[in-house]
C-alpha positions as CSV (number, residue, x, y, z in Angstrom):
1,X,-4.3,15.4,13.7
2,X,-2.9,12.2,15.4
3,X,-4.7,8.5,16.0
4,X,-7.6,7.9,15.0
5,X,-8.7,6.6,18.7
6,X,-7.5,9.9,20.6
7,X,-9.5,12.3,17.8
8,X,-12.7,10.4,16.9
9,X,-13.7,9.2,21.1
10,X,-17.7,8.9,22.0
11,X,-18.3,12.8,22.6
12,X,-16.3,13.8,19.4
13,X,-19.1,11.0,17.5
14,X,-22.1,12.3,19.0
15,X,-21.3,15.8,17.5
16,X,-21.3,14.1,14.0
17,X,-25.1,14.7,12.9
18,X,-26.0,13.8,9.6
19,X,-26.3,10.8,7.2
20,X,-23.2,10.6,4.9
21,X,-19.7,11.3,5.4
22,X,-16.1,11.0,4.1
23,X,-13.1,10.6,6.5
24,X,-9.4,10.2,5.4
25,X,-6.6,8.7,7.4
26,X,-2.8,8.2,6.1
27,X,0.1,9.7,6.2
28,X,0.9,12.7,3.2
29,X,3.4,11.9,0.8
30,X,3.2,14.8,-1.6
31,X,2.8,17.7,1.2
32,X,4.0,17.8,4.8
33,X,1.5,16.1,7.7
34,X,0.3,19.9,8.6
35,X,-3.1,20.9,9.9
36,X,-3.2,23.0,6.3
37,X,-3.0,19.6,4.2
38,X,-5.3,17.6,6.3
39,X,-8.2,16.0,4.1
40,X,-10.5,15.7,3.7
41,X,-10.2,18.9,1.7
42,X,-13.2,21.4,1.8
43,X,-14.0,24.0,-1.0
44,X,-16.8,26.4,-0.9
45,X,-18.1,26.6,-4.3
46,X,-21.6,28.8,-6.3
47,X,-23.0,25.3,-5.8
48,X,-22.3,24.4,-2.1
49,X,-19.5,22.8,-0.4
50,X,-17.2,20.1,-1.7
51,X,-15.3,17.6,0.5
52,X,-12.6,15.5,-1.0
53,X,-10.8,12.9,0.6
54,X,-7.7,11.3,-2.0
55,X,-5.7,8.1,-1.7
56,X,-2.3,8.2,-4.4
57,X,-0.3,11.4,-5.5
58,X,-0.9,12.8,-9.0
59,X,1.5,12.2,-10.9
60,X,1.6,15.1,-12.9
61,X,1.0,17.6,-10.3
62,X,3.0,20.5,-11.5
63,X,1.3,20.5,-14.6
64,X,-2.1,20.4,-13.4
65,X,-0.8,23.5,-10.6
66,X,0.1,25.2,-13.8
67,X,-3.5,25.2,-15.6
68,X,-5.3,25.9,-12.1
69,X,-3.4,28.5,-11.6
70,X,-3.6,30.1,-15.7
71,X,-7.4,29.6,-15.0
72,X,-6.7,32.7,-11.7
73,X,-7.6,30.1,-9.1
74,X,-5.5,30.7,-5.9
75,X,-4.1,28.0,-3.7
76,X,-3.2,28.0,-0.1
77,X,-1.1,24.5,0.3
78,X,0.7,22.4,-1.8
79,X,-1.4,19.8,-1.8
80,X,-2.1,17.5,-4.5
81,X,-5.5,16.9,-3.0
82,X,-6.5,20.7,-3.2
83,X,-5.5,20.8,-7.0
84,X,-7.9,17.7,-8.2
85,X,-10.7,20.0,-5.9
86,X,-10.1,23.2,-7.6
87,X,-9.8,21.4,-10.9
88,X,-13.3,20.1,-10.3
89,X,-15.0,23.4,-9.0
90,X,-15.0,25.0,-12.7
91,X,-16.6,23.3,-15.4
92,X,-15.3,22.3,-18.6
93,X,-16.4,24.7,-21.5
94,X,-17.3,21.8,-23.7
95,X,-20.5,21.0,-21.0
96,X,-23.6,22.3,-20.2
97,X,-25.3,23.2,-16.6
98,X,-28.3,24.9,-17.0
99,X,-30.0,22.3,-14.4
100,X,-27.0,22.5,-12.0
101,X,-23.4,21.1,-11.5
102,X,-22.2,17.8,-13.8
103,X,-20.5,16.5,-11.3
104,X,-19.6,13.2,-12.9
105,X,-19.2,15.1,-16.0
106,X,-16.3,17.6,-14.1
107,X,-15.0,14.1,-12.6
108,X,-14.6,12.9,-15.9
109,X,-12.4,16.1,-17.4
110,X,-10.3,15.9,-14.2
111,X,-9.6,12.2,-15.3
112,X,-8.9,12.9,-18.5
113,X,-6.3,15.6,-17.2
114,X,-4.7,13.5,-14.7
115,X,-4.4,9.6,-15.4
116,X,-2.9,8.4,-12.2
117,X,-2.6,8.0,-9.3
118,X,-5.9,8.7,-7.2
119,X,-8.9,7.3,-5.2
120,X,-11.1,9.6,-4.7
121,X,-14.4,9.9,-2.4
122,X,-16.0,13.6,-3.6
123,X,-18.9,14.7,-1.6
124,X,-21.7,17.3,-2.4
125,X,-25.0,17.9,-0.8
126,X,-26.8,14.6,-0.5
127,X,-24.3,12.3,-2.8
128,X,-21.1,11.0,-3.0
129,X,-19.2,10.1,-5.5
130,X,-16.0,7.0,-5.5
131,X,-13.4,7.3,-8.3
132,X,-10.5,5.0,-9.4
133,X,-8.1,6.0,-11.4
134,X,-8.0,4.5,-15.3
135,X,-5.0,2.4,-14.2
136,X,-6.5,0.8,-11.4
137,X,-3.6,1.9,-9.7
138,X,-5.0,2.4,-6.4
139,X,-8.1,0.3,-5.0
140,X,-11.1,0.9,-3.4
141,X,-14.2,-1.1,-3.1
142,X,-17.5,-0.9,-1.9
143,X,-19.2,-2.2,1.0
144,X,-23.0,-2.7,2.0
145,X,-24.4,-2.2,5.5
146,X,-26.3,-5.3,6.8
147,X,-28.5,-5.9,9.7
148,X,-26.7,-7.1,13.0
149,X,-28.2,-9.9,12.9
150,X,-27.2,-11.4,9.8
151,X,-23.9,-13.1,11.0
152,X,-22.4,-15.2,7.9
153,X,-25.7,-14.7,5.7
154,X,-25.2,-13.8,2.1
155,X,-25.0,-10.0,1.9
156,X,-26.8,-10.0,-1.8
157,X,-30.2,-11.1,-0.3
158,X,-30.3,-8.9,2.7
159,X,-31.9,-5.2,2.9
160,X,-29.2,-2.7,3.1
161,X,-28.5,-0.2,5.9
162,X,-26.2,1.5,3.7
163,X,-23.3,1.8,1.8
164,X,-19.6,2.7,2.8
165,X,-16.7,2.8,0.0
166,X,-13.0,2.5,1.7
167,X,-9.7,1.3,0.1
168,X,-9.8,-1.5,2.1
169,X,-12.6,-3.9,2.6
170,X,-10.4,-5.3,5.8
171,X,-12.7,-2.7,7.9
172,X,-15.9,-3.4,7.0
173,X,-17.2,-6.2,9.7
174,X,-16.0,-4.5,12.0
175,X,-18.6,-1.8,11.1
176,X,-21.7,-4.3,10.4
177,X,-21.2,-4.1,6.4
178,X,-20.2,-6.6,4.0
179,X,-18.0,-6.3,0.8
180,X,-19.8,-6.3,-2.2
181,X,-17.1,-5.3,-5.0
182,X,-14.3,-3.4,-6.5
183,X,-14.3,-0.5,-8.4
184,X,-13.2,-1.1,-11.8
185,X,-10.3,1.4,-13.1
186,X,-11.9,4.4,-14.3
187,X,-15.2,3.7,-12.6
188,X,-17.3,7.0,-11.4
189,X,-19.5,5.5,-9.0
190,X,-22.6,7.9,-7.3
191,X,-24.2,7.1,-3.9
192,X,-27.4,8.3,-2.6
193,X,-29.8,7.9,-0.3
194,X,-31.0,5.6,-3.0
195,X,-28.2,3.2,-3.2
196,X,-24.9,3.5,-5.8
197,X,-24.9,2.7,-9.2
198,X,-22.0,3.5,-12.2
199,X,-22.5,6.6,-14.0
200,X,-19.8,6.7,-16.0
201,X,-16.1,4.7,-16.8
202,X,-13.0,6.5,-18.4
203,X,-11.2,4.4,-20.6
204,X,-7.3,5.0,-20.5
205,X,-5.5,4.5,-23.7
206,X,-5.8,0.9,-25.8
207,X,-2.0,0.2,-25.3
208,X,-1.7,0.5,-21.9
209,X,-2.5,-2.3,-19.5
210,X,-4.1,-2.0,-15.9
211,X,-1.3,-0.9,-13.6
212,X,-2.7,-2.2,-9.7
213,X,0.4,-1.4,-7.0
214,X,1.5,-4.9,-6.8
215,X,3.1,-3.8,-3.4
216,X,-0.4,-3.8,-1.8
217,X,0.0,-7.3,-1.9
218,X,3.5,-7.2,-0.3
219,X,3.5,-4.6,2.3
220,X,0.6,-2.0,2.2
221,X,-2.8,-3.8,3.1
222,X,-4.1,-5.6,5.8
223,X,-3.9,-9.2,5.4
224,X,-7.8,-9.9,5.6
225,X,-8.4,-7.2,3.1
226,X,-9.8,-8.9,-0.7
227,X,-8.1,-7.6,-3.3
228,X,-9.0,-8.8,-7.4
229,X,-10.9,-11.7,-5.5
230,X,-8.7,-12.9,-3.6
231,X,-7.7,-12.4,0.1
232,X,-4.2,-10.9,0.7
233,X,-3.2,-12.9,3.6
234,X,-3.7,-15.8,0.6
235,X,-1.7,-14.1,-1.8
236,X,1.1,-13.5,0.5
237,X,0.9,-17.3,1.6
238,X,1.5,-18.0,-2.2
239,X,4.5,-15.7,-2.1
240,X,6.6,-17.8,0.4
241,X,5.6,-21.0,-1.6
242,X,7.2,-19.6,-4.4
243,X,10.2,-17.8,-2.3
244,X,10.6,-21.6,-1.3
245,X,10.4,-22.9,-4.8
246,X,12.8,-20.7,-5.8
247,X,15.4,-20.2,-3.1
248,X,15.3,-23.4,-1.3
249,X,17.5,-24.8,1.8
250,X,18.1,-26.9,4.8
251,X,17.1,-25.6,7.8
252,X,15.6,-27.0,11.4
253,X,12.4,-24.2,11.5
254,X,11.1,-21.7,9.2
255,X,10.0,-18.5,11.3
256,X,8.9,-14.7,10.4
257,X,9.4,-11.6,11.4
258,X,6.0,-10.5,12.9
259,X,3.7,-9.7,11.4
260,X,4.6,-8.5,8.0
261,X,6.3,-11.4,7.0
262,X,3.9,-14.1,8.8
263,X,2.0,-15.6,5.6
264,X,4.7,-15.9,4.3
265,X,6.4,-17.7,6.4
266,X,4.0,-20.1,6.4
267,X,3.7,-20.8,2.6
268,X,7.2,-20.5,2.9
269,X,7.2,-23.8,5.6
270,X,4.5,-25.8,3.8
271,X,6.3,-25.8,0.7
272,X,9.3,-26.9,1.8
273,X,8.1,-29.3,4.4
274,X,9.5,-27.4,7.8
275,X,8.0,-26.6,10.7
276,X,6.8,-23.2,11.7
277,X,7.8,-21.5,14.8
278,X,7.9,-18.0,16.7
279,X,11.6,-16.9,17.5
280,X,10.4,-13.1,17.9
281,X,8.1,-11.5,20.5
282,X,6.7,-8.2,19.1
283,X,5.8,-5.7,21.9
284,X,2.5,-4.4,21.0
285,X,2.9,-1.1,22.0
286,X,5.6,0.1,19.8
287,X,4.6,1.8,16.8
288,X,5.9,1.1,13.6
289,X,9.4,1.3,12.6
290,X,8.8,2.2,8.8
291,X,7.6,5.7,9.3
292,X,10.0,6.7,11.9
293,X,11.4,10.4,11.3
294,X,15.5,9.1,11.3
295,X,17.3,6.0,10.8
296,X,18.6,6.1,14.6
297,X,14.8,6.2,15.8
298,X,14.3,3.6,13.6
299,X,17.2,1.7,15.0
300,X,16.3,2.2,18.8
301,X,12.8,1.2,17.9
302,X,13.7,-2.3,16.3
303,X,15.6,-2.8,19.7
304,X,12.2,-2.2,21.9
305,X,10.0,-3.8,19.3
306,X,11.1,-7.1,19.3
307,X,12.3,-9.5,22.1
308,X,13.9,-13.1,21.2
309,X,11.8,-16.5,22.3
310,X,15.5,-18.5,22.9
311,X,13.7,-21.5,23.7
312,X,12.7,-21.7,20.3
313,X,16.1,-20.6,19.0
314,X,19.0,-21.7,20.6
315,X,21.5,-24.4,18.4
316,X,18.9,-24.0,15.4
317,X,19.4,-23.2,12.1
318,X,16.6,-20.6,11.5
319,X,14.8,-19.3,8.0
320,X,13.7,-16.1,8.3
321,X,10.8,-14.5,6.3
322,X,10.2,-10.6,6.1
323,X,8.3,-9.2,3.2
324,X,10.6,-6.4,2.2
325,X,13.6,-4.6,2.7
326,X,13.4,-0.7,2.5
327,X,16.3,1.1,4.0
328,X,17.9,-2.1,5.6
329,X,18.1,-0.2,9.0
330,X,15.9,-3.5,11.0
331,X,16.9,-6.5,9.8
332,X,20.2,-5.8,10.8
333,X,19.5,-5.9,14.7
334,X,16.9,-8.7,14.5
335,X,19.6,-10.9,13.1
336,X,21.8,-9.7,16.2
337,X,19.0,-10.5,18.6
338,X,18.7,-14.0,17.3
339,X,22.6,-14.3,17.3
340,X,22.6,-13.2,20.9
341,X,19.8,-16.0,21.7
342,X,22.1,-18.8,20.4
343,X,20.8,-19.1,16.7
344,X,23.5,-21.5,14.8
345,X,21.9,-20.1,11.4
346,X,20.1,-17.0,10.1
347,X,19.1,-17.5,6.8
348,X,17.0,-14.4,5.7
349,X,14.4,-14.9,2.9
350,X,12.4,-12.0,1.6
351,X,9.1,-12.0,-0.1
352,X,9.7,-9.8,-2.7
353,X,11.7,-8.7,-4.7
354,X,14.4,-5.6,-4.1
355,X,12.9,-1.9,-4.1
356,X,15.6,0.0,-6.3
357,X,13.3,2.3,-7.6
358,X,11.2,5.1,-6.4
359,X,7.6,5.7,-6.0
360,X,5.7,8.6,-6.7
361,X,2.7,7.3,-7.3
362,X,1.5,7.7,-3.2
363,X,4.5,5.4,-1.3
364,X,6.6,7.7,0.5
365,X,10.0,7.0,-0.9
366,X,11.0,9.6,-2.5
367,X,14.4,8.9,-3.3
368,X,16.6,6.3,-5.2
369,X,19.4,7.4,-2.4
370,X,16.5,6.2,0.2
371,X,16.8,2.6,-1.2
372,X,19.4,-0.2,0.4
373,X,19.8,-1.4,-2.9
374,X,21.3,1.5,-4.5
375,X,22.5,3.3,-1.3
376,X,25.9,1.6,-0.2
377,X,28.6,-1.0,-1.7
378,X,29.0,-4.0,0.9
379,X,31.8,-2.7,2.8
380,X,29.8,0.9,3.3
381,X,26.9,-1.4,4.3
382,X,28.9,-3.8,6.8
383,X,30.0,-0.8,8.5
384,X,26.9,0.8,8.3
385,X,24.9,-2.3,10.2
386,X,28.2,-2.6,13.0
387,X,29.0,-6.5,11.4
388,X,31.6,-7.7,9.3
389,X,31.8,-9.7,6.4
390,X,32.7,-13.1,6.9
391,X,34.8,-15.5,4.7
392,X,32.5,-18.6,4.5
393,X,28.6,-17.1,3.8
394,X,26.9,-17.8,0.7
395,X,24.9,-15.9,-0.9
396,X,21.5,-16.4,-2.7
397,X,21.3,-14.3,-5.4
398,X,18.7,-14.0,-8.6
399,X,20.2,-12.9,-11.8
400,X,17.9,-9.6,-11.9
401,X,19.2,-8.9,-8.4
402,X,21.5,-5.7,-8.3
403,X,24.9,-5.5,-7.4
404,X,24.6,-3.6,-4.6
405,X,22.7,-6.2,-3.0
406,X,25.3,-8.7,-2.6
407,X,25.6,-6.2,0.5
408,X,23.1,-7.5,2.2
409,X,25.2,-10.0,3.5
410,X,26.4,-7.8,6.0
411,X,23.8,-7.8,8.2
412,X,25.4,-11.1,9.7
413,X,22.8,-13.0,7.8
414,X,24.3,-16.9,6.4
415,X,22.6,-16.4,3.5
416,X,19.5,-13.8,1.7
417,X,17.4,-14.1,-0.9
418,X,14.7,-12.6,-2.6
419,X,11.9,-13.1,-4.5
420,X,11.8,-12.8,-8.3
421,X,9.4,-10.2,-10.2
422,X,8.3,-13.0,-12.2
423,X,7.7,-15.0,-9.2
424,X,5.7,-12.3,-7.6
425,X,3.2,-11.7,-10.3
426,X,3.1,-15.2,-10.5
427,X,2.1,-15.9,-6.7
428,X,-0.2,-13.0,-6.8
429,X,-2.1,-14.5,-9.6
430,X,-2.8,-18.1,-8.3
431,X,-6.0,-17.5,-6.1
432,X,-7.5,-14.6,-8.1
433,X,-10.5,-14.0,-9.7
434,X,-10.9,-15.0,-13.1
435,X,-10.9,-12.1,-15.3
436,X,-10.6,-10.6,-18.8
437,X,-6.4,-10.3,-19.2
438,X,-7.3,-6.8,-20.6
439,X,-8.1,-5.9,-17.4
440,X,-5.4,-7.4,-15.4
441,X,-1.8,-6.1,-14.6
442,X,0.3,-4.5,-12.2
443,X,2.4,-1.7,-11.2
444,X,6.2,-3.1,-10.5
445,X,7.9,0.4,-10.7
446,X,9.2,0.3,-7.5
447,X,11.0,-3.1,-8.5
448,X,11.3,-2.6,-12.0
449,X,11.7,1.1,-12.9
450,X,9.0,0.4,-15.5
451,X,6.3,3.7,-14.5
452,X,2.8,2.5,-16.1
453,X,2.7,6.5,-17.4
454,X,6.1,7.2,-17.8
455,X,8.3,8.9,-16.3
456,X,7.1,12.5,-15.8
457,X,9.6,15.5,-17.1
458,X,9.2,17.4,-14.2
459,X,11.0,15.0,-11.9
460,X,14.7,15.3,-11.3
461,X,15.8,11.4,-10.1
């Protein structure tokens, strides 16, 4: 376990023999970051070996534990991952294998048993096999290997190398292939030495609508990833139009804090006709602030990650543009940082809208209590962030916005906004592919508390 460029250097490649593979690298969310849960997961089965690697959590793992385990199959972790293997190595009784494994067949049970959350890459013998959930709820796409030599040629025309499938297309030049297209939701997709093609799709119910996380447009993916058509780094540039649209004021520069809430920013300037400019210096080798273990870590990190650029600050009055608030443990300091440089004004926008609800659909936030905006009332908060409230700010508030938030203002901020849900699904919609509104929606849970499958009886909050 650990980063990807101290495990995988050139000696640990040239043991790799062989012409397909699956790899896996996140963080877990439904089972602790232990060597036993590490994916991809392995089962030996009558018919060979079979490698899973899984992007999402089930949603209705204890369930599916339950039948796995009535069928007498043991498990050694609890990982989600392990139950959609074991629920794959027995086959339905409703199918016959005379001639061998169904595989796509056994996928399409397992789907049928579990309707979100999951991308799945399944490999056996010479073939894998990419999955997307009915919902859509997580992506994954598909890539084609090109030659070298091809530069910005058109990938349709050239021979193929390959294929590689990957939740994110961001990857893929980096690697000599080209993105070629999305799974559809429920899509079973087969790839041989042959090339891939679609051997079966799983329809969810009529009534329910396509369910993508909307907050891979917001937070999750890489900005040059394509998502529905579009690139992200465009979608998030429509997001700080609209955060301008709809929270507008009068300020000397729009900036960002870098670089999740860059594009942004930038929509965010053109729209309301200010200039852009840098007032934080990110120190490239801190790591990220999100994951860290406790809020003090994340604190002390926020105060190595960033420096001030007080040429660019001092006597202005400065938009800021982050894409989220989770815990509110950052934004706090950063505001400090540019007080200290001699900012007159901090106005804070943020690109989305406030997370009050939990995710349990693969984000690790597990916990309404985790959330600023149900956590603390405003004078918990001030005290919380070491600033007090003072008499004269104003606050930008939307009328979905929840009480709690008002608190916000306590991070020394002049003024916070957010954007709306409505605005969101607007912005992400703008530079999209054109498509069949059947097949089109998104997952606003964490925002909305509306859970595209309901909310499971097995879970307490």
């Amino acid at each position: 376990m650990g980063m990807i460029n101290n495990l995988f250097n050139d000696d640990t490649m040239k043991k790799l023999k062989g012409n397909l593979g699956i790899g896996h690298n996140r963080y877990s969310t439904s089972a602790a970051s232990e060597m036993v849960n590490c994916q991809p997961f392995v089962v030996h089965t009558a018919h060979g070996a079979l490698a899973i690697a899984h992007n999402g959590e089930l949603v209705n793992c204890e369930s599916l534990r339950k039948e796995v385990l009535e069928r007498g199959v043991g498990l050694s972790t609890h990982s989600d991952s392990e139950l959609i293997a074991q629920s794959l190595c027995c086959a339905p009784l409703d199918i016959s294998e005379h001639d061998g494994p169904n595989w796509p067949a056994r996928i399409r049970h397992f789907m049928t048993l579990a309707p979100l959350s999951y991308s799945l890459v399944v490999m056996h013998k010479d073939k894998i096999y990419a999955v997307r959930d009915t919902y859509g709820n997580r992506p994954l796409c598909i890539g084609k290997i090109v030659p070298i030599g091809l530069g910005a040629g058109k990938p349709d025309v050239a021979p193929a190398e390959g294929y590689v499938v990957s939740s994110e297309s961001c990857g893929f030049l980096s690697i000599g292939a080209r993105y070629v297209r999305e799974l559809e939701p429920g899509e079973i997709v087969e790839f041989t030495r042959n090339g891939f093609r679609t051997v079966d799709i799983v329809e969810r119910p009529d009534y329910k609508r396509m369910a993508f996380c909307i907050f891979e447009y917001v937070y999750f993916a890489r900005a040059d990833s394509i998502f529905e058509g579009q690139m992200v780094y465009s979608a998030r540039l429509q997001c700080g139009r609209q955060l301008a649209r709809e929270s507008p004021l009068d300020a000397d520069i729009v900036s960002s804090v870098p670089e999740s809430g860059t594009a942004a920013a930038h929509g965010f300037a053109r729209e309301s006709n200010l200039p852009f400019a840098e007032v934080l210096c990110k120190n490239r080798y801190v790591g990220r602030t999100f994951i860290q273990p406790s809020t003090r870590l994340r604190q002390l990190g926020v105060a190595k990650k960033f420096g001030a650029l007080a040429e660019n600050v001092e006597g202005k009055r400065i938009v800021l543009i982050d894409d989220s608030i989770v815990r509110g443990n950052t934004i706090g300091p950063i505001i400090k940082l540019l007080r200290d440089a001699g900012a007159k004004e901090v106005h804070i926008r943020i690109a989305s809208p406030p997370l009050l609800y939990p995710c349990y659909m693969g984000i690790n936030i597990p916990t309404r209590e985790e959330l600023i905006g149900n956590k603390l009332n405003p004078e918990q908060l001030a005290k919380h962030v070491g600033e007090s409230l003072k008499p004269n700010k104003t606050v930008y508030c939307l009328p979905h916005i929840h009480p709690h938030i008002v608190g916000l203002i306590s991070t020394g901020a002049d003024s916070l906004a957010y954007l709306s849900v409505e605005g969101l699904v607007k912005a992400v919609q703008i530079n999209k592919a054109q498509c069949n509104p059947s097949k089109s929606g998104y997952c606003t849970a964490c925002l909305t508390g509306d859970y595209p499958g309901g909310l499971p009886e097995d879970l307490s909050w």
